[in-house]
mmCIF entry with sequence, helices, sheets and N, C-alpha, C, O atoms, coordinates in Angstrom:
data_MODEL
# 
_entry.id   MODEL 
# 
_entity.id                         1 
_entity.type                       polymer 
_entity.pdbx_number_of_molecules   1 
# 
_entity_poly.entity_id                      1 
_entity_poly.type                           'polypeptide(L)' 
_entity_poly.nstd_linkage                   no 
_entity_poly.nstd_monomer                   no 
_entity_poly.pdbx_seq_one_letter_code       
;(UNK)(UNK)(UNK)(UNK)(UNK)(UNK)(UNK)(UNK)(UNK)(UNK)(UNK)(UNK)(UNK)(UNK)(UNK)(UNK)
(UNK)(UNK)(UNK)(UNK)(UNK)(UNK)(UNK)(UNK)(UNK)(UNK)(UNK)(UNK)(UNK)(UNK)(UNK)(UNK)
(UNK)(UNK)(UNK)(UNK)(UNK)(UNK)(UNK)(UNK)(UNK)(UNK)(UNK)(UNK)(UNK)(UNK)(UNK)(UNK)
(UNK)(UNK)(UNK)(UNK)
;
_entity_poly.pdbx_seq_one_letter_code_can   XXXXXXXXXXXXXXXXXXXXXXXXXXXXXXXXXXXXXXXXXXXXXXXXXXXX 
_entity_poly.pdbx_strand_id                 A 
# 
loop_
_entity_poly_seq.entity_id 
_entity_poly_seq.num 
_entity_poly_seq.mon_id 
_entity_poly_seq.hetero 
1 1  UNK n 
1 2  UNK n 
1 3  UNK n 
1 4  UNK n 
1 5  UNK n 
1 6  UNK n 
1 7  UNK n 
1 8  UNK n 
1 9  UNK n 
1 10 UNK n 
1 11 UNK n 
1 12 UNK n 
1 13 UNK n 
1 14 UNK n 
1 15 UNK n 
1 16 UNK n 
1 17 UNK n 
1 18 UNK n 
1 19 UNK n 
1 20 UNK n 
1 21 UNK n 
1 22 UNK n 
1 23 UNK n 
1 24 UNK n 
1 25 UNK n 
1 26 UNK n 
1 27 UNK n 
1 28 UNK n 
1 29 UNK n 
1 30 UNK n 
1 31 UNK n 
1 32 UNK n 
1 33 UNK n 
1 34 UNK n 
1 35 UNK n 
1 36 UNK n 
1 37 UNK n 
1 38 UNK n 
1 39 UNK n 
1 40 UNK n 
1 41 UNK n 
1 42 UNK n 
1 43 UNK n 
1 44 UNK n 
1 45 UNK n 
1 46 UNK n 
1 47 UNK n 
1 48 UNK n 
1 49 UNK n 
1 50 UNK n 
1 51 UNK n 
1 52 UNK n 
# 
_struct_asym.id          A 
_struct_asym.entity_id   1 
# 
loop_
_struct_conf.conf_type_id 
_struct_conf.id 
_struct_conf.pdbx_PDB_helix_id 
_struct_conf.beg_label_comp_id 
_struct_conf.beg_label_asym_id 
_struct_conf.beg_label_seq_id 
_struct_conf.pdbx_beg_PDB_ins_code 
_struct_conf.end_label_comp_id 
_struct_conf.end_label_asym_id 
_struct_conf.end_label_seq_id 
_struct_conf.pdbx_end_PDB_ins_code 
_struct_conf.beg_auth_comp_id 
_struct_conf.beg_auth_asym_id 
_struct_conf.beg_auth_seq_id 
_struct_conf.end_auth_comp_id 
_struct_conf.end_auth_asym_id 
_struct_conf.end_auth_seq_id 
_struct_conf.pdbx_PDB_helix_class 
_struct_conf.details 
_struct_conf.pdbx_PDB_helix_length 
HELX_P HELX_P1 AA1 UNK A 3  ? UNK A 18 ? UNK A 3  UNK A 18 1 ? 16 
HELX_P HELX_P2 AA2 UNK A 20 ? UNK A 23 ? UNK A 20 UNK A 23 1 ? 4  
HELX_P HELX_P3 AA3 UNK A 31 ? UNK A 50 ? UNK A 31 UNK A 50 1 ? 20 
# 
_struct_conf_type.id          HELX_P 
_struct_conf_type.criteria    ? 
_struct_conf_type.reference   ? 
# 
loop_
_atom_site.group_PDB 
_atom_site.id 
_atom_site.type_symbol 
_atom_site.label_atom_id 
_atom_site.label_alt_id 
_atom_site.label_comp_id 
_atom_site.label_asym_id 
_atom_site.label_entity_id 
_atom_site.label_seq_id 
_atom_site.pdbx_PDB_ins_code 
_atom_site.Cartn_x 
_atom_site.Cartn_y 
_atom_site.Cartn_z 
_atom_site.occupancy 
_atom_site.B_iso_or_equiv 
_atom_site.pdbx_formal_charge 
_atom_site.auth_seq_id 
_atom_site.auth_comp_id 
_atom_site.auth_asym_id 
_atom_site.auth_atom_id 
_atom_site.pdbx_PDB_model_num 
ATOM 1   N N  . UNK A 1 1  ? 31.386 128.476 91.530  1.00 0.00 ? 1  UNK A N  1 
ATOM 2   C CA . UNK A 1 1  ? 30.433 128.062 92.537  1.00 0.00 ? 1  UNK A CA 1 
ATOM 3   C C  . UNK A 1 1  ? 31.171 127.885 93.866  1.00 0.00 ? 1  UNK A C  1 
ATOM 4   O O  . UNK A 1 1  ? 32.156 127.152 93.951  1.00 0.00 ? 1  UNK A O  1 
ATOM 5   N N  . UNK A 1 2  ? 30.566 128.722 95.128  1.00 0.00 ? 2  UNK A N  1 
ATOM 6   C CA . UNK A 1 2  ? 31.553 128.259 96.321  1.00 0.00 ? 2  UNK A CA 1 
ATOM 7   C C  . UNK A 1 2  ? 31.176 127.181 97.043  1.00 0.00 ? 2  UNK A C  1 
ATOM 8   O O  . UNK A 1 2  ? 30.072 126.710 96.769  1.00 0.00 ? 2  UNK A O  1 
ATOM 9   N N  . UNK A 1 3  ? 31.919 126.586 98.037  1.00 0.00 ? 3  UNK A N  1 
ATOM 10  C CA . UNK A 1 3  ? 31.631 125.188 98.779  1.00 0.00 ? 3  UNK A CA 1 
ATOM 11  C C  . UNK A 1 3  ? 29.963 125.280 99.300  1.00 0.00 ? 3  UNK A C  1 
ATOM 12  O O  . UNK A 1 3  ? 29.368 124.217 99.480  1.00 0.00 ? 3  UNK A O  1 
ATOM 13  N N  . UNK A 1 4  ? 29.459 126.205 99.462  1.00 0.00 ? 4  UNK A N  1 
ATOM 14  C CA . UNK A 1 4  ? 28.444 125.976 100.398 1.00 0.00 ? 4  UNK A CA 1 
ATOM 15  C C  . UNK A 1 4  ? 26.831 125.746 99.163  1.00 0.00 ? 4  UNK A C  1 
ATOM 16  O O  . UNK A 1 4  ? 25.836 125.113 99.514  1.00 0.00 ? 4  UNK A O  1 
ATOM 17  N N  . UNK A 1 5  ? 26.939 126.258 98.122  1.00 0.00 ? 5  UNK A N  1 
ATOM 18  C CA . UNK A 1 5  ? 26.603 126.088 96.992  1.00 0.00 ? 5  UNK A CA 1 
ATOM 19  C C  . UNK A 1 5  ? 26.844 124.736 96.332  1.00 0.00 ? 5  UNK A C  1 
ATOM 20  O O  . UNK A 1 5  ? 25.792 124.178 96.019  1.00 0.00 ? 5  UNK A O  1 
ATOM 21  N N  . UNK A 1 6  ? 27.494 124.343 96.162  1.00 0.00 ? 6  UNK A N  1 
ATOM 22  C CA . UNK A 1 6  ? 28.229 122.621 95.784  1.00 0.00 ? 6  UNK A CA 1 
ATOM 23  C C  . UNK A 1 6  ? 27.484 121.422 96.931  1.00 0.00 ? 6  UNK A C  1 
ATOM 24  O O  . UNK A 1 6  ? 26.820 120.392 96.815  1.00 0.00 ? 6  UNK A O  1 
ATOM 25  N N  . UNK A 1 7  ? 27.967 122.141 97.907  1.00 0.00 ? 7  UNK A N  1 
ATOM 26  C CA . UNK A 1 7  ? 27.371 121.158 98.958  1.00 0.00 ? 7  UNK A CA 1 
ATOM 27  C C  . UNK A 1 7  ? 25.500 121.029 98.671  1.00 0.00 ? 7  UNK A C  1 
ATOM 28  O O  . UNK A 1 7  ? 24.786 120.028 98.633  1.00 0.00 ? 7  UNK A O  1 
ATOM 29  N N  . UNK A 1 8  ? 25.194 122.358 98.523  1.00 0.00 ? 8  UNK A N  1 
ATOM 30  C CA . UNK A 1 8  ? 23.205 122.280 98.627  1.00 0.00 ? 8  UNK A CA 1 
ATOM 31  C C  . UNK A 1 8  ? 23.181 121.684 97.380  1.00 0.00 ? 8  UNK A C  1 
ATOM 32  O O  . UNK A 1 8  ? 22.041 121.258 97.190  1.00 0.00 ? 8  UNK A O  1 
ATOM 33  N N  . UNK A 1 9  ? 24.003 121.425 96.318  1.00 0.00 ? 9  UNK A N  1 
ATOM 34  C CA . UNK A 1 9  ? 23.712 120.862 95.397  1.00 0.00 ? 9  UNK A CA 1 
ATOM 35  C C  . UNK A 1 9  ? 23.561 119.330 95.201  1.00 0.00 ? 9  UNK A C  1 
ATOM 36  O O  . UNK A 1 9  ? 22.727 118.699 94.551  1.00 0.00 ? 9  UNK A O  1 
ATOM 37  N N  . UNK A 1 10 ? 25.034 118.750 96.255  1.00 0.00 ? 10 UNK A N  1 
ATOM 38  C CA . UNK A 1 10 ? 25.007 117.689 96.346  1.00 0.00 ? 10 UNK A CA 1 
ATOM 39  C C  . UNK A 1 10 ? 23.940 116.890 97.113  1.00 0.00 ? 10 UNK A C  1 
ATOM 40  O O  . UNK A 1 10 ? 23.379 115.844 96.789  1.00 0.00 ? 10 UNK A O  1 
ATOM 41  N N  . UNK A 1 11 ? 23.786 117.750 98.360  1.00 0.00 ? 11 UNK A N  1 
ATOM 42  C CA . UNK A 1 11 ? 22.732 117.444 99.040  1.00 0.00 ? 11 UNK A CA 1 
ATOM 43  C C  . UNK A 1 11 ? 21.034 116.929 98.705  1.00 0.00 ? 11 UNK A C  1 
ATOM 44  O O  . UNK A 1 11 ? 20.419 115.976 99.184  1.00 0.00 ? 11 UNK A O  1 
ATOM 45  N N  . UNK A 1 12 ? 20.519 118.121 97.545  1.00 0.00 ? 12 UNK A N  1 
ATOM 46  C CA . UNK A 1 12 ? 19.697 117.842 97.296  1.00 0.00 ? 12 UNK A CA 1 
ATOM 47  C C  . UNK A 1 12 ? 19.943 116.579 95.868  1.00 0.00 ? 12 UNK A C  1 
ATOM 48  O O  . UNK A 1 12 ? 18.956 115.857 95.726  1.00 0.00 ? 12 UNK A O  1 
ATOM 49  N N  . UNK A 1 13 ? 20.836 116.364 95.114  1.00 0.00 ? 13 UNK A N  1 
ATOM 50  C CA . UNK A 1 13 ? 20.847 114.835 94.421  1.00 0.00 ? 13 UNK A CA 1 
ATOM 51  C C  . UNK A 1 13 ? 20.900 114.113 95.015  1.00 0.00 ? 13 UNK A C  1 
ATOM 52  O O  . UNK A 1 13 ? 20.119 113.179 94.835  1.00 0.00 ? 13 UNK A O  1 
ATOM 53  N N  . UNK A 1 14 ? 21.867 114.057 96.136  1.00 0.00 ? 14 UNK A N  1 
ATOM 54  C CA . UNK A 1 14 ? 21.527 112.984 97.191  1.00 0.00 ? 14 UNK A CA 1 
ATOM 55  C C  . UNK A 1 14 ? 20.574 112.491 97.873  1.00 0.00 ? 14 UNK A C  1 
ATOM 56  O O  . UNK A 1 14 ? 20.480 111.274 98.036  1.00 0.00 ? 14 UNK A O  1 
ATOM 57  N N  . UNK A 1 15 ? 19.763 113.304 98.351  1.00 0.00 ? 15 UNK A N  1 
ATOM 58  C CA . UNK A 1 15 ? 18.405 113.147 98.500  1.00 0.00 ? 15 UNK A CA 1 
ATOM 59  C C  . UNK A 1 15 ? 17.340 112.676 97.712  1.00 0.00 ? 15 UNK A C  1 
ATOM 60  O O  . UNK A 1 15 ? 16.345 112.037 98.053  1.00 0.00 ? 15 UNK A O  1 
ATOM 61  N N  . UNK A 1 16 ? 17.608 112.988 96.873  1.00 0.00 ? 16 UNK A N  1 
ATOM 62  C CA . UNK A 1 16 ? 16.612 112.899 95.245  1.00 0.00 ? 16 UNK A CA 1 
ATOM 63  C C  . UNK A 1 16 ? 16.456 111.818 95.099  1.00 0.00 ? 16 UNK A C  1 
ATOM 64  O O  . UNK A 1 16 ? 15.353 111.301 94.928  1.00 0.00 ? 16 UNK A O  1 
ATOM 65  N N  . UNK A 1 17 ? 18.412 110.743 95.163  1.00 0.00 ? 17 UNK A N  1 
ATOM 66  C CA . UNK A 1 17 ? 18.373 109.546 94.782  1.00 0.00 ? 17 UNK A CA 1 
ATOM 67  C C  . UNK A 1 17 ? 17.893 108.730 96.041  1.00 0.00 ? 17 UNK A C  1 
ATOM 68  O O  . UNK A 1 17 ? 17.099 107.806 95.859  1.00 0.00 ? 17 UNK A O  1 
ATOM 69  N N  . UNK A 1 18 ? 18.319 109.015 97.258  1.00 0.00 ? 18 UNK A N  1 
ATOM 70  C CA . UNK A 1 18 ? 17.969 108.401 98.516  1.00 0.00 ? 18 UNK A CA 1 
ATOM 71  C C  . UNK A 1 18 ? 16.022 107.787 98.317  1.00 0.00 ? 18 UNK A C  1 
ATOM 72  O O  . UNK A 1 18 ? 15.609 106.657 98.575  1.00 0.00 ? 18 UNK A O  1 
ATOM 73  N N  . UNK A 1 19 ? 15.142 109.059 97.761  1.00 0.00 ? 19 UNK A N  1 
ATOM 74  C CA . UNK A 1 19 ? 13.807 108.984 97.366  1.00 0.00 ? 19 UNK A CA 1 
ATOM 75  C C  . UNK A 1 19 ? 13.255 108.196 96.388  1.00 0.00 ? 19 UNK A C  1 
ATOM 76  O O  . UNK A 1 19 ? 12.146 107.666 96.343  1.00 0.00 ? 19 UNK A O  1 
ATOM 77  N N  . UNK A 1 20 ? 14.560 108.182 95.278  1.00 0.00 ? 20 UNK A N  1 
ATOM 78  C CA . UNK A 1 20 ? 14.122 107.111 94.053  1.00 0.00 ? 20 UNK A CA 1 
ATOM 79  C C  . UNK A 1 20 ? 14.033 105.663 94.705  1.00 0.00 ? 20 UNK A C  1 
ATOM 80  O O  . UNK A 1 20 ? 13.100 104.871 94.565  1.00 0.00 ? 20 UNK A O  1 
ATOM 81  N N  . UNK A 1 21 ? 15.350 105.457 95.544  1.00 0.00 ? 21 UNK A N  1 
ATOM 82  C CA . UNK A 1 21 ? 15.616 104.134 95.505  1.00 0.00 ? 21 UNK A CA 1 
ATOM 83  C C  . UNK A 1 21 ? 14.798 104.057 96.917  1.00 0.00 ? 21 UNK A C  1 
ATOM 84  O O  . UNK A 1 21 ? 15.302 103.175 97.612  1.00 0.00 ? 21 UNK A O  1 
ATOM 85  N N  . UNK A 1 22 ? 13.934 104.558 97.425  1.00 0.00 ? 22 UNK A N  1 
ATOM 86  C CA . UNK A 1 22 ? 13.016 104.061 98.483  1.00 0.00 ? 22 UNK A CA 1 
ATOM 87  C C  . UNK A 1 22 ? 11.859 103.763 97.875  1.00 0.00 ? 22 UNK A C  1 
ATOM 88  O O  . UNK A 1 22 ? 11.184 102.889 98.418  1.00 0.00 ? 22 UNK A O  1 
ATOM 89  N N  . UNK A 1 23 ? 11.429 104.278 96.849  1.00 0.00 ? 23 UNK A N  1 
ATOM 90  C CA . UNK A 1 23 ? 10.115 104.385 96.221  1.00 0.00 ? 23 UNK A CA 1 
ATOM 91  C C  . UNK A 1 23 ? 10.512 103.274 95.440  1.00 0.00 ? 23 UNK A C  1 
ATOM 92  O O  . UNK A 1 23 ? 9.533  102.532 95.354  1.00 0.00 ? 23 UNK A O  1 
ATOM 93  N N  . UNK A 1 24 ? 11.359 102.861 94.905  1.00 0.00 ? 24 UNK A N  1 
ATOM 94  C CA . UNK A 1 24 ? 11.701 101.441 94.156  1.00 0.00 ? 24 UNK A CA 1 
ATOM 95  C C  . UNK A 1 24 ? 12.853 100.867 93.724  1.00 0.00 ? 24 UNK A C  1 
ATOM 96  O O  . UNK A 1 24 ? 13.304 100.841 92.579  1.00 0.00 ? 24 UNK A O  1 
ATOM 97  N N  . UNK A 1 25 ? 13.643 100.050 95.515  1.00 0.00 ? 25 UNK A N  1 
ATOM 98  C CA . UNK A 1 25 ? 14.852 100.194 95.067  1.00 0.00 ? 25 UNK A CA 1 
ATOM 99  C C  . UNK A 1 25 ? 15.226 98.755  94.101  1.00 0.00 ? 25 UNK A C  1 
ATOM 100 O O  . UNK A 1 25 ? 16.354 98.295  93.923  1.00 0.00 ? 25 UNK A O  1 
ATOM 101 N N  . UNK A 1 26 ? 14.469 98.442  93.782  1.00 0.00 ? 26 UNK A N  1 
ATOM 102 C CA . UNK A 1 26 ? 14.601 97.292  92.163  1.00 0.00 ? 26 UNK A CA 1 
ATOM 103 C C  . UNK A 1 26 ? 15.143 97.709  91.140  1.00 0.00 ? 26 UNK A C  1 
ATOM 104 O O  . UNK A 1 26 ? 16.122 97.234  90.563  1.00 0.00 ? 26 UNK A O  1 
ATOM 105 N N  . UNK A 1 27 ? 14.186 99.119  90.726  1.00 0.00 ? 27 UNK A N  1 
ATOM 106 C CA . UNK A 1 27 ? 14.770 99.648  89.438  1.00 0.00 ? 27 UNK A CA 1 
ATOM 107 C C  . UNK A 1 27 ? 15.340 100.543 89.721  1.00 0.00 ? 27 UNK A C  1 
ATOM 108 O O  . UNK A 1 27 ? 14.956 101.652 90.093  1.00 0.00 ? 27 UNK A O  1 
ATOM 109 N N  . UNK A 1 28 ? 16.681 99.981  89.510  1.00 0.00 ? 28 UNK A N  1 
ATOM 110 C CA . UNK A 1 28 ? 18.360 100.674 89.547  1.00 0.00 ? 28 UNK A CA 1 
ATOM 111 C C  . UNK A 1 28 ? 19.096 101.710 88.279  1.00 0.00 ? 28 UNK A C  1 
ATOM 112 O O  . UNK A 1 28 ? 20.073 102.457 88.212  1.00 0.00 ? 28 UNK A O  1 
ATOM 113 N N  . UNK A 1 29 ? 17.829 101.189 87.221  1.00 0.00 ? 29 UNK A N  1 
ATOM 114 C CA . UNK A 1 29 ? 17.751 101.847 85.763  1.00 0.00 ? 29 UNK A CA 1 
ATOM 115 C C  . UNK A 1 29 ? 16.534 102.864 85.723  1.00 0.00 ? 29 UNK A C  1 
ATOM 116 O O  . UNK A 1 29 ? 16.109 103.216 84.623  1.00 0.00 ? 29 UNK A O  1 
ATOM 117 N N  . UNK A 1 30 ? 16.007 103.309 86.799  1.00 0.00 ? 30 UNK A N  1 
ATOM 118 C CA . UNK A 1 30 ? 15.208 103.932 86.281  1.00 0.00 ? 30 UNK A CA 1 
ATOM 119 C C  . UNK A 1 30 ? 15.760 105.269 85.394  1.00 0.00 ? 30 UNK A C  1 
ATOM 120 O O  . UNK A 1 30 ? 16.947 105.593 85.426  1.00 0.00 ? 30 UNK A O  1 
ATOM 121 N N  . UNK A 1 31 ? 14.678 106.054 84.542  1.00 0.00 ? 31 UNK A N  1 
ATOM 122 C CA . UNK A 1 31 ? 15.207 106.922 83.928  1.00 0.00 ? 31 UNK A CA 1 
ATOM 123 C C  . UNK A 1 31 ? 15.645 108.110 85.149  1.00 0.00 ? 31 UNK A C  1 
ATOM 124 O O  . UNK A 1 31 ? 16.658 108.790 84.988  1.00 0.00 ? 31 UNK A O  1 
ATOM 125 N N  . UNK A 1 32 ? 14.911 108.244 86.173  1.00 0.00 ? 32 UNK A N  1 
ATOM 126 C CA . UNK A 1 32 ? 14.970 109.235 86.915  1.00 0.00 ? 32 UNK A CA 1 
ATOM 127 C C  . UNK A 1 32 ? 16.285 109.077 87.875  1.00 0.00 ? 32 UNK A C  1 
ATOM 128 O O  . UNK A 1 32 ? 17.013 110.023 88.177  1.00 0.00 ? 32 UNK A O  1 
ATOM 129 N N  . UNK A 1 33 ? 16.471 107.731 88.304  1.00 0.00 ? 33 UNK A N  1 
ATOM 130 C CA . UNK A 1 33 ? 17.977 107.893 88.721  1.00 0.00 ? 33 UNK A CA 1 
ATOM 131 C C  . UNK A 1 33 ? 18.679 108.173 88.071  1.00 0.00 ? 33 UNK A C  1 
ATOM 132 O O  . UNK A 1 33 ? 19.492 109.012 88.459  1.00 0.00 ? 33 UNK A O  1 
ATOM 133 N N  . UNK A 1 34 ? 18.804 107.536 86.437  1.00 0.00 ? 34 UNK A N  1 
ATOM 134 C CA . UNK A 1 34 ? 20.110 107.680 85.714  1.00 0.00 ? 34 UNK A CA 1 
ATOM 135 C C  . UNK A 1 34 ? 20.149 109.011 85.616  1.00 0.00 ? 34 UNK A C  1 
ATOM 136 O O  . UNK A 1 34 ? 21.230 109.248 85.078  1.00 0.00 ? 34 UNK A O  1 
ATOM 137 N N  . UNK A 1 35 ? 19.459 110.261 85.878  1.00 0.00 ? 35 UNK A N  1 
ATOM 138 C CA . UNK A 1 35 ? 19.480 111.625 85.552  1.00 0.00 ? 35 UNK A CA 1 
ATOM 139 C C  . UNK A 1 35 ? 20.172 112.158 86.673  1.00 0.00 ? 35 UNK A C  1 
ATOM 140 O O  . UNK A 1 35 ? 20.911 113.132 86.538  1.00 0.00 ? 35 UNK A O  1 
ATOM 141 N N  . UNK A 1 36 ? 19.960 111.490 87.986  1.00 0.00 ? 36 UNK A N  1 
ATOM 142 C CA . UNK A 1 36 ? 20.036 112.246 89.012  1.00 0.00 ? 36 UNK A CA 1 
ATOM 143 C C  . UNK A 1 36 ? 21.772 112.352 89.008  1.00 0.00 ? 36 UNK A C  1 
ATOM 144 O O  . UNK A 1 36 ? 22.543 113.289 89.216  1.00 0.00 ? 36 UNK A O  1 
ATOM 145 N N  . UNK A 1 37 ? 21.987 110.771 88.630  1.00 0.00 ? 37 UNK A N  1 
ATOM 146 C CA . UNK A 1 37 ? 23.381 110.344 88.968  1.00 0.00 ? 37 UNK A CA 1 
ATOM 147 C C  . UNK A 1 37 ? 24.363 111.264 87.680  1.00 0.00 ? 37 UNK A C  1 
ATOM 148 O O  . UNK A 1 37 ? 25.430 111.864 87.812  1.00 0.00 ? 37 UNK A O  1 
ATOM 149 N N  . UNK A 1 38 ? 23.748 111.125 86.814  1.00 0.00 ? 38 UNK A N  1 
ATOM 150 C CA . UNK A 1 38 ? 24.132 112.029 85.609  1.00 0.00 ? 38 UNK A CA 1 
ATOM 151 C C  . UNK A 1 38 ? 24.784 113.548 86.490  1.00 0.00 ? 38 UNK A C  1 
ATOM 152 O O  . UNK A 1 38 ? 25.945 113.778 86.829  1.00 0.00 ? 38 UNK A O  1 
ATOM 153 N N  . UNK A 1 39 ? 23.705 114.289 86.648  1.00 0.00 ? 39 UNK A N  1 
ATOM 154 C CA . UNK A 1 39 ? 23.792 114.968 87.489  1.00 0.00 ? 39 UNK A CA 1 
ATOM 155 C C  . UNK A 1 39 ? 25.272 115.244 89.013  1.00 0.00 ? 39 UNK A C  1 
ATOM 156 O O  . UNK A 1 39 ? 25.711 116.257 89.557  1.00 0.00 ? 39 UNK A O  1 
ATOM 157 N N  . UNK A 1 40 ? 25.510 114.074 89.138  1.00 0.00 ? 40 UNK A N  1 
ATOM 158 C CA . UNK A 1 40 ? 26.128 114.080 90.333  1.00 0.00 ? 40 UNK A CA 1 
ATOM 159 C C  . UNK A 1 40 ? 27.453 113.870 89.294  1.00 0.00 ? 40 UNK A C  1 
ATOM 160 O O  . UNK A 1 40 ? 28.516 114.307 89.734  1.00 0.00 ? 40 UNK A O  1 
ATOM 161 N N  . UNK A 1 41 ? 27.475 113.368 88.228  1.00 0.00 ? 41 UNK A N  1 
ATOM 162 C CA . UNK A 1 41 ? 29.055 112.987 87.656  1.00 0.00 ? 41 UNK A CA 1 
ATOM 163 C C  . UNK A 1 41 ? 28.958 114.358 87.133  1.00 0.00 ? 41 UNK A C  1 
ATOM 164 O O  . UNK A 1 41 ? 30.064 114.828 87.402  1.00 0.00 ? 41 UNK A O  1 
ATOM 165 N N  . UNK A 1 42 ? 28.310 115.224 86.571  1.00 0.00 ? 42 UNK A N  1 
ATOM 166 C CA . UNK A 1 42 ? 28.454 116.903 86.063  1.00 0.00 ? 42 UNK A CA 1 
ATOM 167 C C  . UNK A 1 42 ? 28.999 117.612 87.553  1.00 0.00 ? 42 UNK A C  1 
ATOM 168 O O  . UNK A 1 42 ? 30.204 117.850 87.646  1.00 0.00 ? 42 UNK A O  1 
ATOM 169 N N  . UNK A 1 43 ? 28.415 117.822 88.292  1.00 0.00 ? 43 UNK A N  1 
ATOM 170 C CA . UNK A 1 43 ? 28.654 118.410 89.955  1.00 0.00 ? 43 UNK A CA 1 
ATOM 171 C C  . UNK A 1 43 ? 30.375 117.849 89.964  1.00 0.00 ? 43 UNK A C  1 
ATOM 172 O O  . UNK A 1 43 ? 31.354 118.538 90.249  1.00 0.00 ? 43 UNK A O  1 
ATOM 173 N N  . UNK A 1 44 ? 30.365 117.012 89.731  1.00 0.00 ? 44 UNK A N  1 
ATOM 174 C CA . UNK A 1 44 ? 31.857 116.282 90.681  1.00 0.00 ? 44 UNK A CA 1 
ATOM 175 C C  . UNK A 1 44 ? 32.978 116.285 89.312  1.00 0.00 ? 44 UNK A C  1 
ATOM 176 O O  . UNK A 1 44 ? 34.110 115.824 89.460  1.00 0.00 ? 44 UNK A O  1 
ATOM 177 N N  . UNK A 1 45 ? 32.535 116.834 88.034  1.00 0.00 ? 45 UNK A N  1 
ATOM 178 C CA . UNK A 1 45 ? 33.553 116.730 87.098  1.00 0.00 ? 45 UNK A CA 1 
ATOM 179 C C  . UNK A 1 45 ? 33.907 118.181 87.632  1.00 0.00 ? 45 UNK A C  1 
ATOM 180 O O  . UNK A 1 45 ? 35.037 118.379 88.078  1.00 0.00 ? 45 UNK A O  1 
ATOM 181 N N  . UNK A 1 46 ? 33.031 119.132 87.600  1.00 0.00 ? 46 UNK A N  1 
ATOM 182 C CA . UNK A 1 46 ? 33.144 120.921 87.652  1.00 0.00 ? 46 UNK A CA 1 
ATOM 183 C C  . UNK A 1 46 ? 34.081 121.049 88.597  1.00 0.00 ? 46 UNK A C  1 
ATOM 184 O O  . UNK A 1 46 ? 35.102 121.715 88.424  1.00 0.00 ? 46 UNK A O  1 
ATOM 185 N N  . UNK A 1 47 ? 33.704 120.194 90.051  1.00 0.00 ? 47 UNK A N  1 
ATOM 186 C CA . UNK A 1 47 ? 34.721 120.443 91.253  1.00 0.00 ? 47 UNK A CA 1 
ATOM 187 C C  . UNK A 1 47 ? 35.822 120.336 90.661  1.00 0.00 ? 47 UNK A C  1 
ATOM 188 O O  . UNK A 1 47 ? 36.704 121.194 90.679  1.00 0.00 ? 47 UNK A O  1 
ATOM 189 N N  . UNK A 1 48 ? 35.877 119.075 89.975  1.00 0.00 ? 48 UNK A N  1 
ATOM 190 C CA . UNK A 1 48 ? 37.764 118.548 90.048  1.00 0.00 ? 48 UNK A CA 1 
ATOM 191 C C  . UNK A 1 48 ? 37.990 119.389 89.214  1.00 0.00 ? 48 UNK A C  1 
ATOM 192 O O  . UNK A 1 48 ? 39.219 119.429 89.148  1.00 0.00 ? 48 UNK A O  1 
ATOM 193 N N  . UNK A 1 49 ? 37.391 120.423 88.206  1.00 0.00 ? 49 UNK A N  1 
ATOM 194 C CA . UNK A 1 49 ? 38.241 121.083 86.868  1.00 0.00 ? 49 UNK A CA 1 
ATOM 195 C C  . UNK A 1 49 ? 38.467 122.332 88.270  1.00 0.00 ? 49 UNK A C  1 
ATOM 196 O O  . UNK A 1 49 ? 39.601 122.812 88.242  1.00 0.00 ? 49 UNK A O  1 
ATOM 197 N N  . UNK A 1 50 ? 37.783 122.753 89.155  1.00 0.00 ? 50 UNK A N  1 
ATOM 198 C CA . UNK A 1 50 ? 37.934 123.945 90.294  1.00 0.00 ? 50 UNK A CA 1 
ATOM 199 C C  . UNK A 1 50 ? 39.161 124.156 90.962  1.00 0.00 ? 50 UNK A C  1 
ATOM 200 O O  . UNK A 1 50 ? 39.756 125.171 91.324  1.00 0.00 ? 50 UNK A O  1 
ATOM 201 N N  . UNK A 1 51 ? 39.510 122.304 91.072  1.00 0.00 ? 51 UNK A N  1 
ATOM 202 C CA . UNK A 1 51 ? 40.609 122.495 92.086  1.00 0.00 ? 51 UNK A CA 1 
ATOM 203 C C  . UNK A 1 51 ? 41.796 122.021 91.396  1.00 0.00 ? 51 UNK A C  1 
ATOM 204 O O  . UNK A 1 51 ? 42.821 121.906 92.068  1.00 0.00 ? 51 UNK A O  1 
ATOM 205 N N  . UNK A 1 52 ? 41.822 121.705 90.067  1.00 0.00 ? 52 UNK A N  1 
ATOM 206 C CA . UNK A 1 52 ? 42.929 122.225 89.237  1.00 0.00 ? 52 UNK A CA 1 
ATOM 207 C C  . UNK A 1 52 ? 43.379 120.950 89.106  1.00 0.00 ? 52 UNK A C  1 
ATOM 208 O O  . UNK A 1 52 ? 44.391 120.718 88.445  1.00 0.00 ? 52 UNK A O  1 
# 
């Protein structure tokens, strides 16, 4: 995956979560964050196996 790809990826979880936690930033457990964030630890494990 190249940087500019990684980045629209991050971008849009980031966003995703920015939306959860406006719509209800109480529940910190929701199922839909824990996916997003899930998500963001898969994205950021792949990088670090990328750059060795």
């Amino acid at each position: 995956m190249d940087q500019n790809a990684l980045k629209a990826q991050f971008d849009t979880i980031r966003d995703n979560i920015e939306r959860v936690l406006q719509n209800d930033p109480n529940n910190l457990k929701s199922k839909e964050l824990l996916e997003l964030t899930h998500q963001l630890d898969i994205l950021l494990v792949e990088q670090l196996k990328k750059s060795g």
